[in-house]
C-alpha positions in Angstrom: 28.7 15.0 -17.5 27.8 15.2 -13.9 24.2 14.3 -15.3 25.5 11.0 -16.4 27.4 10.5 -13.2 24.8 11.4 -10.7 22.3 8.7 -13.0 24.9 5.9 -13.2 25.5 6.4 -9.5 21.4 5.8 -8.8 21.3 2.9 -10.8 24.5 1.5 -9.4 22.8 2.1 -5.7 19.2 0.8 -7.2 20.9 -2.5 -8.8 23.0 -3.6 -5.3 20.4 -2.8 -3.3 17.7 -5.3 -5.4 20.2 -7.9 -5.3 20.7 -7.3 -1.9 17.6 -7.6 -0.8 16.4 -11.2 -0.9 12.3 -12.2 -0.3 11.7 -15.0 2.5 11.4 -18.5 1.4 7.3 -19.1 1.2 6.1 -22.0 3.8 5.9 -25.5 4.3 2.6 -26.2 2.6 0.9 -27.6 5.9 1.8 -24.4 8.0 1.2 -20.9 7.8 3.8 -18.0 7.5 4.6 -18.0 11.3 4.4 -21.4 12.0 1.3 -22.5 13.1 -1.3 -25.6 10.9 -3.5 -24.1 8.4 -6.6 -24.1 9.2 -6.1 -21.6 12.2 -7.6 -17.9 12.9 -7.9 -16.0 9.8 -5.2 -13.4 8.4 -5.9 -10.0 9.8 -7.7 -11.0 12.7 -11.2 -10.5 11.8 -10.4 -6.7 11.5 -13.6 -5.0 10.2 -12.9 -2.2 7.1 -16.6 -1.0 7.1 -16.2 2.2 9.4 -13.1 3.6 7.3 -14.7 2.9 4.4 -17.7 4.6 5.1 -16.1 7.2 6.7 -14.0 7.8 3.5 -17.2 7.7 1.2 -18.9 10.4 3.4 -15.7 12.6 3.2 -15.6 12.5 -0.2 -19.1 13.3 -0.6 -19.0 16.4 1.5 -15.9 16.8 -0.8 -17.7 16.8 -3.7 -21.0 19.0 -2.4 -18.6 21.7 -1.4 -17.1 21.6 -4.8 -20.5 22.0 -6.4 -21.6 24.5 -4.0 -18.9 27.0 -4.8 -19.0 26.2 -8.6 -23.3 27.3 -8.0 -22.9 30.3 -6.2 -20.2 31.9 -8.6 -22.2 31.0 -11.6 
């Protein structure tokens, strides 16, 4: 019983909370999201996503040769 009250609780909170929350109204179609004419600086800025990237590949590879070096030694 408490089961069933404890889950019809969470979906109670779950459902008010989704109609509660409402998304923003997209924009005019000559302007951007804060305002400004298309056609302005790009989204992000310009940000570059090379060095994480690469620094994520090169952790997972000395990950993985870690991983093969203690799977050749006890072997």
């Amino acid at each position: 019983m408490k089961k069933a009250i404890k889950f019809t609780a969470i979906l109670a909170i779950a459902l008010m909370t989704s109609l509660a929350i409402q998304a923003q109204n997209p924009p005019h179609p000559g302007q951007n999201g804060n305002g400004s004419n298309v056609g302005g600086a790009p989204v992000g800025g310009g940000a570059p996503i090379d060095g994480g990237v690469s620094l994520l590949m090169l952790l997972g590879a000395a990950y993985g040769a870690k991983k093969a070096y203690r799977i050749s030694r006890i072997k």
